[in-house]
C-alpha positions as CSV (number, residue, x, y, z in Angstrom):
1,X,13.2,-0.7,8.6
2,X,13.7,-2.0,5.1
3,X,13.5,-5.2,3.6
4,X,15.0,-7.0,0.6
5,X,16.5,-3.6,-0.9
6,X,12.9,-2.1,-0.3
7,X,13.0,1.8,1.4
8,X,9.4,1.2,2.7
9,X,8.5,-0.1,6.1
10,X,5.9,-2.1,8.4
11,X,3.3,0.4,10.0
12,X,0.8,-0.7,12.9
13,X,-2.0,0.9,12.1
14,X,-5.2,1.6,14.5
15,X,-8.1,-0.2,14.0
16,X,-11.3,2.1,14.8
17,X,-14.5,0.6,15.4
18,X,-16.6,3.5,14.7
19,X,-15.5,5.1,12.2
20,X,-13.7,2.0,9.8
21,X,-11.2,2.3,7.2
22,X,-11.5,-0.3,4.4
23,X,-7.8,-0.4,3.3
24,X,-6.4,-2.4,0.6
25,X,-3.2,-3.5,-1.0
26,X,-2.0,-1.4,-3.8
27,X,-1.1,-4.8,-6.1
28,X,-3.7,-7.9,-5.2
29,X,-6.0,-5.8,-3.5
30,X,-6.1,-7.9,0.2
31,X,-7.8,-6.4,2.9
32,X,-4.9,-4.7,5.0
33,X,-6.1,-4.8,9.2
34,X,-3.3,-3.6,11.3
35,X,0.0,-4.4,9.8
36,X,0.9,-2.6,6.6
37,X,3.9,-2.5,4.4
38,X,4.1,1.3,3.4
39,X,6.5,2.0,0.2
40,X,7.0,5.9,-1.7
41,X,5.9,4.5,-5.5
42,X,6.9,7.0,-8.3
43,X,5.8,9.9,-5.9
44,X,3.0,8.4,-3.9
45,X,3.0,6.4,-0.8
46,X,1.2,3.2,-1.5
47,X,0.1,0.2,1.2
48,X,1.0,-3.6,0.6
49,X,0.0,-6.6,2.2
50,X,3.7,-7.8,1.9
51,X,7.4,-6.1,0.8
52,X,7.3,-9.0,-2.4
53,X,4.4,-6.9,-4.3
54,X,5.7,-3.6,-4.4
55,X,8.5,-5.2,-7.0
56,X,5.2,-6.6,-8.3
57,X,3.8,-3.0,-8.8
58,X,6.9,-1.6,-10.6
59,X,7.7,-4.3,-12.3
60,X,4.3,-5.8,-13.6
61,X,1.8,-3.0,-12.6
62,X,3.0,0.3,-13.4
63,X,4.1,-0.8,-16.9
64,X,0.8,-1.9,-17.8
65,X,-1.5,0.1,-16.2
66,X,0.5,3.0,-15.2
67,X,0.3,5.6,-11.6
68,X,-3.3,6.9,-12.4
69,X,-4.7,3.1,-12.4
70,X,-4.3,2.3,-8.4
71,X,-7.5,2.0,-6.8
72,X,-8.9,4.4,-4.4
73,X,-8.7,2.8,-1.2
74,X,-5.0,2.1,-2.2
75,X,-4.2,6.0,-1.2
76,X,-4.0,6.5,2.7
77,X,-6.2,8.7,3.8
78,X,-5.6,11.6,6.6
79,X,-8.2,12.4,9.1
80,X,-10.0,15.0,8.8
């Protein structure tokens, strides 16, 4: 699914209980629950609260900060 000339898309994500994931937006740094906006961002796949702040990142983000500024809990993790 895309939106607004995006190439992410909206993820359901689990929510576990036991064993939480503190997730985050990539821009504002929201708390993201159970419905994510997942975009590929100059190589990495970043999570967003909403499609209007990945244009945010590249636009406002990634010129000042650069790639290696995102926080942690920005970066999905795998389970182990």
């Amino acid at each position: 699914m895309t939106t607004k000339g995006h190439e992410g898309s909206w993820v359901t994500i689990d929510v576990g209980y036991v064993d939480p994931q503190r997730r985050s937006c990539a821009l504002c740094g929201r708390p993201l629950a159970r419905r994510i906006w997942r975009e590929n961002v100059e190589g990495h796949m970043r999570e967003f609260c909403e499609p209007a702040h990945v244009a945010l990142y590249r636009d406002y983000w990634l010129p000042l900060y650069g790639a290696g500024a995102a926080t942690a809990s920005s970066e999905p993790r795998l389970p182990t």
